[in-house]
Each structure stands twice: as structure tokens, then as C-alpha cells.
VMD Tcl script that builds the backbone (N, CA, C; Angstrom):
set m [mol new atoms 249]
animate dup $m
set s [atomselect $m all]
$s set {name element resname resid chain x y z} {
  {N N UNK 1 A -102.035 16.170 -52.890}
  {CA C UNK 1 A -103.171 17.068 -53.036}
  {C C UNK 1 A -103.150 17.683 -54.429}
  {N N UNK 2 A -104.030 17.966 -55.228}
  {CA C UNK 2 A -104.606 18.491 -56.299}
  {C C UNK 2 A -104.659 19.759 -56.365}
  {N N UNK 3 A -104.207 20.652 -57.485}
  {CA C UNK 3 A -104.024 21.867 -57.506}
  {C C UNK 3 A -104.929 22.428 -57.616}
  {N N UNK 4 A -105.764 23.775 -57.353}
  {CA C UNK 4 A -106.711 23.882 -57.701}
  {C C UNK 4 A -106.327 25.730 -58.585}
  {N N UNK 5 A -106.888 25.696 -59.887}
  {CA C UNK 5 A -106.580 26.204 -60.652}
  {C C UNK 5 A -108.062 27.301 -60.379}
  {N N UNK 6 A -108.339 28.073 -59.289}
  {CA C UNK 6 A -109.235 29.037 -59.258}
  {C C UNK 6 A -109.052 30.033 -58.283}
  {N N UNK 7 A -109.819 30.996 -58.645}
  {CA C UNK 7 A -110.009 32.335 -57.140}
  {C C UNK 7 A -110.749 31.614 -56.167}
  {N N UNK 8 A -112.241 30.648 -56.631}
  {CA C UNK 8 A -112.692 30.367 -56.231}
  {C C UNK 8 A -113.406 29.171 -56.075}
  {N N UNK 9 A -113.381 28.198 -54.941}
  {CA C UNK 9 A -114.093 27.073 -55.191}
  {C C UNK 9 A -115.304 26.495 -53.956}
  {N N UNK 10 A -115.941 25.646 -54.258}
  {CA C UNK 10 A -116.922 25.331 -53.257}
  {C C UNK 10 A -117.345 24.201 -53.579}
  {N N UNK 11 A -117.894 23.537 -52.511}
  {CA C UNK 11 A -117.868 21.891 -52.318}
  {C C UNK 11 A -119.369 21.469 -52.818}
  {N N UNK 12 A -118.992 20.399 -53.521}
  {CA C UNK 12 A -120.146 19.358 -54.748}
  {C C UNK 12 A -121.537 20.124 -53.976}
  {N N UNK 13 A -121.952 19.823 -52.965}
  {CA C UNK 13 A -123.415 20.022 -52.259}
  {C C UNK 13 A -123.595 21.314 -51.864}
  {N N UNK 14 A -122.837 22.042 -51.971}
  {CA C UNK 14 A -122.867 23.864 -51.959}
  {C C UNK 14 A -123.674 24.229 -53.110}
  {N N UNK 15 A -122.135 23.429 -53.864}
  {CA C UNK 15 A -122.564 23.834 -55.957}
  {C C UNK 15 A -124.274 23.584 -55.833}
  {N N UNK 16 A -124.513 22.535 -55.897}
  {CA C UNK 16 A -125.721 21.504 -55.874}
  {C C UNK 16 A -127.107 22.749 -55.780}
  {N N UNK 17 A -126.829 23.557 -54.286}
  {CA C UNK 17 A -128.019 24.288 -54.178}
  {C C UNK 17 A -128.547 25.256 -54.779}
  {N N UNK 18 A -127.134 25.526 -55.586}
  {CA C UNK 18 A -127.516 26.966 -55.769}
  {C C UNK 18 A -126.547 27.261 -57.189}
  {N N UNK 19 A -126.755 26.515 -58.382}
  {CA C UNK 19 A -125.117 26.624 -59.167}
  {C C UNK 19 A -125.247 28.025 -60.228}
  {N N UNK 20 A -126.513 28.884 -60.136}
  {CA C UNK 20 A -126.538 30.129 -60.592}
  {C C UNK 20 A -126.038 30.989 -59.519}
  {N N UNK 21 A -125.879 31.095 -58.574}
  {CA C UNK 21 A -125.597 31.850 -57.564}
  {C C UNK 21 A -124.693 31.776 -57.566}
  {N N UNK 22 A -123.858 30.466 -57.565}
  {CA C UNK 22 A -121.970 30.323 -57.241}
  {C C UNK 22 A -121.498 31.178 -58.639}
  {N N UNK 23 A -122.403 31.094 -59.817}
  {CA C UNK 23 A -121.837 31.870 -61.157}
  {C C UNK 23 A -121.908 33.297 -61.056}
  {N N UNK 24 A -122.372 33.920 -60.280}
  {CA C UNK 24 A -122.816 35.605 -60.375}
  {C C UNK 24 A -122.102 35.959 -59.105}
  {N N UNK 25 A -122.246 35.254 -58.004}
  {CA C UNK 25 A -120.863 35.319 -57.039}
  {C C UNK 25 A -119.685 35.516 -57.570}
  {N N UNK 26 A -119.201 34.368 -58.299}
  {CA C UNK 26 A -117.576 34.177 -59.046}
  {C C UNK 26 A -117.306 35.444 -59.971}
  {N N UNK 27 A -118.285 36.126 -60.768}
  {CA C UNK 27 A -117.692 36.914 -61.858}
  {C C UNK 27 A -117.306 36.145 -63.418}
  {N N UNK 28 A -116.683 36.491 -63.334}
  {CA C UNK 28 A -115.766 36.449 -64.345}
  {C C UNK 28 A -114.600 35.548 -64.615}
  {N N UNK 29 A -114.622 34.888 -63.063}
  {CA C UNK 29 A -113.541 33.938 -62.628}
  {C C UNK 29 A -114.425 32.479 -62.613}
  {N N UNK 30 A -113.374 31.833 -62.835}
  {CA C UNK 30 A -113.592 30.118 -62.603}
  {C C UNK 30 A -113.996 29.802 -61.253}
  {N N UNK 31 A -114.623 28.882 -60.967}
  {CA C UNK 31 A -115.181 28.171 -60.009}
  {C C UNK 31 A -114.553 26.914 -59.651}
  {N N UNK 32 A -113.928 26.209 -59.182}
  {CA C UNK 32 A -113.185 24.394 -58.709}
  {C C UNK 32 A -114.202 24.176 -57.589}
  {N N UNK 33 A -115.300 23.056 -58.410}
  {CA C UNK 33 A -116.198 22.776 -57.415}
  {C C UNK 33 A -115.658 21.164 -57.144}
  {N N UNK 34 A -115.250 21.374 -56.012}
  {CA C UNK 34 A -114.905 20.235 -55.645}
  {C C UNK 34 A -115.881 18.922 -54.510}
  {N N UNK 35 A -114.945 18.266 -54.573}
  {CA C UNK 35 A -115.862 16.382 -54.308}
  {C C UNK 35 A -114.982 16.033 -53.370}
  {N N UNK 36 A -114.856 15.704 -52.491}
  {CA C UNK 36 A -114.229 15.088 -51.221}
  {C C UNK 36 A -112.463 16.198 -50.949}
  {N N UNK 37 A -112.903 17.663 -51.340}
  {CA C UNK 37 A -111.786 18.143 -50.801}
  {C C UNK 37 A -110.861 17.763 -52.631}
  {N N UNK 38 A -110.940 17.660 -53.828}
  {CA C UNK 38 A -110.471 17.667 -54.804}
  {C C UNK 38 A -111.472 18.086 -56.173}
  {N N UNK 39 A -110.759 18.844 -56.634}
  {CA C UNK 39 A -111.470 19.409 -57.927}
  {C C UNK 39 A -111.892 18.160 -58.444}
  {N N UNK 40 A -113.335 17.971 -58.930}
  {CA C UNK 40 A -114.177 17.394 -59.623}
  {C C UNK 40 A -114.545 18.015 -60.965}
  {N N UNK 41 A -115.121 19.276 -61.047}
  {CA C UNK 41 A -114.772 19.975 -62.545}
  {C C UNK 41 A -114.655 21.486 -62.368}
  {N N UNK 42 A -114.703 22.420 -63.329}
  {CA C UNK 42 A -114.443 24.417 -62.949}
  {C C UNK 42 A -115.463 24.347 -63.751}
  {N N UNK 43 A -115.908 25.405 -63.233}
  {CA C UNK 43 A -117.238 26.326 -64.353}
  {C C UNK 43 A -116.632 27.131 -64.703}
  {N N UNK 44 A -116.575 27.945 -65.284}
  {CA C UNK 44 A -116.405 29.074 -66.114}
  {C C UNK 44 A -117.555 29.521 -66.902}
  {N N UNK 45 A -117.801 30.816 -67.396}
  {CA C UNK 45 A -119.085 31.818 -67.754}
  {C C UNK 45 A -118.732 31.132 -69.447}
  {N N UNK 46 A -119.527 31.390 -70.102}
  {CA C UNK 46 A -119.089 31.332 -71.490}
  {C C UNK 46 A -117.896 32.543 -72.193}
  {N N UNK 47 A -118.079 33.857 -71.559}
  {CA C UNK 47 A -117.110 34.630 -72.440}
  {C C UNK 47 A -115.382 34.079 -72.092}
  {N N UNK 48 A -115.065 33.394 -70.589}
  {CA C UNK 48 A -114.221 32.999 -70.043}
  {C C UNK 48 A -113.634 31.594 -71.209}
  {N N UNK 49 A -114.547 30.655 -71.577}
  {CA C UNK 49 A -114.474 29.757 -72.175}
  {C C UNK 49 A -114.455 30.070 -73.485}
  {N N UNK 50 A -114.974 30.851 -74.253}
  {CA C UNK 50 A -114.427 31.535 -75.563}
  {C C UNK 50 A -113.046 31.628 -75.527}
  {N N UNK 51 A -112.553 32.645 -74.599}
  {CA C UNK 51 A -111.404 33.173 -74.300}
  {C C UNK 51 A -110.115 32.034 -74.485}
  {N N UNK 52 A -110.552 31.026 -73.647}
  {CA C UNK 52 A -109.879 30.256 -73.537}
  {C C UNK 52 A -109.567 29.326 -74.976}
  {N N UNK 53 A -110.762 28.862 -75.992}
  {CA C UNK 53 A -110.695 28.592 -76.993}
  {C C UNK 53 A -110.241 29.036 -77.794}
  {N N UNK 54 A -109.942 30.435 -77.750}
  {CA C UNK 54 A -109.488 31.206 -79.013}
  {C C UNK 54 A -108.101 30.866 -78.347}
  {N N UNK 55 A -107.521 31.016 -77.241}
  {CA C UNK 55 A -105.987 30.811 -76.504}
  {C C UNK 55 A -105.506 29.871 -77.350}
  {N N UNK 56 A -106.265 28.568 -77.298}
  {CA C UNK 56 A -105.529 27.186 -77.617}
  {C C UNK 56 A -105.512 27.006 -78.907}
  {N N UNK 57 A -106.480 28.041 -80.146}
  {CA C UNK 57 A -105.891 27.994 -81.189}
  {C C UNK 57 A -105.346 28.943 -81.947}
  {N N UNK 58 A -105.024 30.395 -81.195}
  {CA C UNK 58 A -104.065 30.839 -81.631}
  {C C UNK 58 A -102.437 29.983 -81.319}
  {N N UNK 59 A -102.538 29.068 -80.104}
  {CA C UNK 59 A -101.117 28.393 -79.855}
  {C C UNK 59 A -100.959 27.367 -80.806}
  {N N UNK 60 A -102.083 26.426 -81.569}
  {CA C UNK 60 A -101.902 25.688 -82.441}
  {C C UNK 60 A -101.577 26.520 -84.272}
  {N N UNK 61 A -102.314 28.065 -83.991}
  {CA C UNK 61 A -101.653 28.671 -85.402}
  {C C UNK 61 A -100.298 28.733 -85.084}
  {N N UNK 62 A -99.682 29.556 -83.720}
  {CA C UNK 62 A -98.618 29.408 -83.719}
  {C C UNK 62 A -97.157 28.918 -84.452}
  {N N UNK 63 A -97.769 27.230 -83.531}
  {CA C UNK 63 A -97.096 26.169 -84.217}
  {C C UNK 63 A -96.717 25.809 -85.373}
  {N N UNK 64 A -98.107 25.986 -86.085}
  {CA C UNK 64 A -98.157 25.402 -87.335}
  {C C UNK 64 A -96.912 26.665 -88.027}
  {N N UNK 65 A -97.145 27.762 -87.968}
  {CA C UNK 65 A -96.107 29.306 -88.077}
  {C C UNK 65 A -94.905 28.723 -88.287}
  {N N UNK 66 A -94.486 28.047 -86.843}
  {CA C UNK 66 A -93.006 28.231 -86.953}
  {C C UNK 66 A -92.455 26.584 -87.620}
  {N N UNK 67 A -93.500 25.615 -88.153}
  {CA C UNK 67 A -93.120 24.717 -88.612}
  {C C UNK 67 A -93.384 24.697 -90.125}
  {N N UNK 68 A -93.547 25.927 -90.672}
  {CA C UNK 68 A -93.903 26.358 -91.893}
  {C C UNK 68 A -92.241 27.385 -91.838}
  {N N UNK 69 A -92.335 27.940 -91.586}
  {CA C UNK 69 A -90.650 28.696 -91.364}
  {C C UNK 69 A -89.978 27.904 -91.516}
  {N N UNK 70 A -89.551 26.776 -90.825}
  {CA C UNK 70 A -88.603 25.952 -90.770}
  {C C UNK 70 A -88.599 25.008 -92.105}
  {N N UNK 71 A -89.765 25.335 -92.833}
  {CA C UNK 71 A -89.450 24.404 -94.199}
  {C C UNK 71 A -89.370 26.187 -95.381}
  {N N UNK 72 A -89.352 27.010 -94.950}
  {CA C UNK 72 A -88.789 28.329 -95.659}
  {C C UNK 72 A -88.187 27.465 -96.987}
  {N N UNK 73 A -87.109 26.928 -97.177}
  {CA C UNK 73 A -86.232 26.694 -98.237}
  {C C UNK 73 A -87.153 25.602 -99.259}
  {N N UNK 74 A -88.193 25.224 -98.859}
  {CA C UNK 74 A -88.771 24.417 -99.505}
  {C C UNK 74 A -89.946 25.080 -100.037}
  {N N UNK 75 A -90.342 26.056 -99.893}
  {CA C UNK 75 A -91.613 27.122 -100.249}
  {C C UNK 75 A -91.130 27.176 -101.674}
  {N N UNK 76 A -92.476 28.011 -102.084}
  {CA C UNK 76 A -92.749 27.899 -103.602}
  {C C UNK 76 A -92.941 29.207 -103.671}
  {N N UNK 77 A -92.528 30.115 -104.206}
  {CA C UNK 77 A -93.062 31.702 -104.244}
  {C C UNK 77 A -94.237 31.955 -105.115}
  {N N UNK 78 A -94.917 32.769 -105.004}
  {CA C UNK 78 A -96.170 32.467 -105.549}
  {C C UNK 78 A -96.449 34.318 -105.999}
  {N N UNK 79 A -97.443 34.411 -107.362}
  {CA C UNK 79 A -97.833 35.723 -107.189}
  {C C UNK 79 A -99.525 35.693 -106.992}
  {N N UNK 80 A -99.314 36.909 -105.774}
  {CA C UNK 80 A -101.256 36.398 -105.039}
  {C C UNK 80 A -102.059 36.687 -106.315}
  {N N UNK 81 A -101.491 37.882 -107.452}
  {CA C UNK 81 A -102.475 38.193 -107.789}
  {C C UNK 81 A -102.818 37.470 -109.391}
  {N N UNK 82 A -101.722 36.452 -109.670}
  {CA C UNK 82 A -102.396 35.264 -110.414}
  {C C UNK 82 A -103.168 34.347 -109.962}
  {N N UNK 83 A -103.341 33.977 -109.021}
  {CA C UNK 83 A -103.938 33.422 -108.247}
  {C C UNK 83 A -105.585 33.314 -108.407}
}
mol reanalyze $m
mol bondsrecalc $m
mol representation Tube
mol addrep $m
């Protein structure tokens, strides 16, 4: 069985009748509208999906952070205000 990653979910032909209603129902929370008893796709509101976008690239600045650290000894010192 398939995890379902929501507060809330409801089945393909529910979604179908009414898919502004399942959004103002849900809030703020994700939706797992599912297809034979398995998530098929989540809705989410747009501020939810921002949210989430900004998540995945503050984790890719992250990265890039600590793989810039790790070349520390290879940096070039610089003065900003010749620049």
C-alpha cells in the first residue's frame, strides 16, 4: 500500500464533482486524491506550493554552502570593495 502524504484525501470521482470545494474544505493542507484506493496526485493551494519551492531551494543553497566550505583552502580572498 502507498503512503499517503496528507490530512486529507478523497477518491478520483468525489475530486471530479466538486474540485473547488475539496480546496476550501482542505485549507491550507494538501489533498491525496486518489484512483483505485492509491494516490494518483495532491493538490495543494498555491501559497502551500510556493512554500514548498522555496524549501527545495533553500536545501539546494544549502548544499552548494557546504561544498563551497569544503574547498575553503582553495578560495581566493577578495576585497568587495575593489570589486
Amino acid at each position: 500500500m502507498d503512503a499517503i502524504y496528507a490530512d486529507y484525501s478523497i477518491s478520483m470521482s468525489e475530486f471530479k464533482k466538486n474540485p473547488a470545494q475539496v480546496l476550501r474544505t482542505a485549507g491550507e493542507k494538501p489533498v491525496a486524491v486518489l484512483n483505485h484506493n492509491r494516490p494518483a496526485f495532491y493538490m495543494v493551494t498555491p501559497k502551500l506550493f510556493e512554500a514548498l519551492i522555496e524549501e527545495l531551494a533553500d536545501r539546494d543553497l544549502a548544499q552548494l554552502v557546504r561544498q563551497r566550505l569544503a574547498c575553503k583552502d582553495a578560495a581566493v580572498e577578495v576585497d568587495i570593495d575593489s570589486l
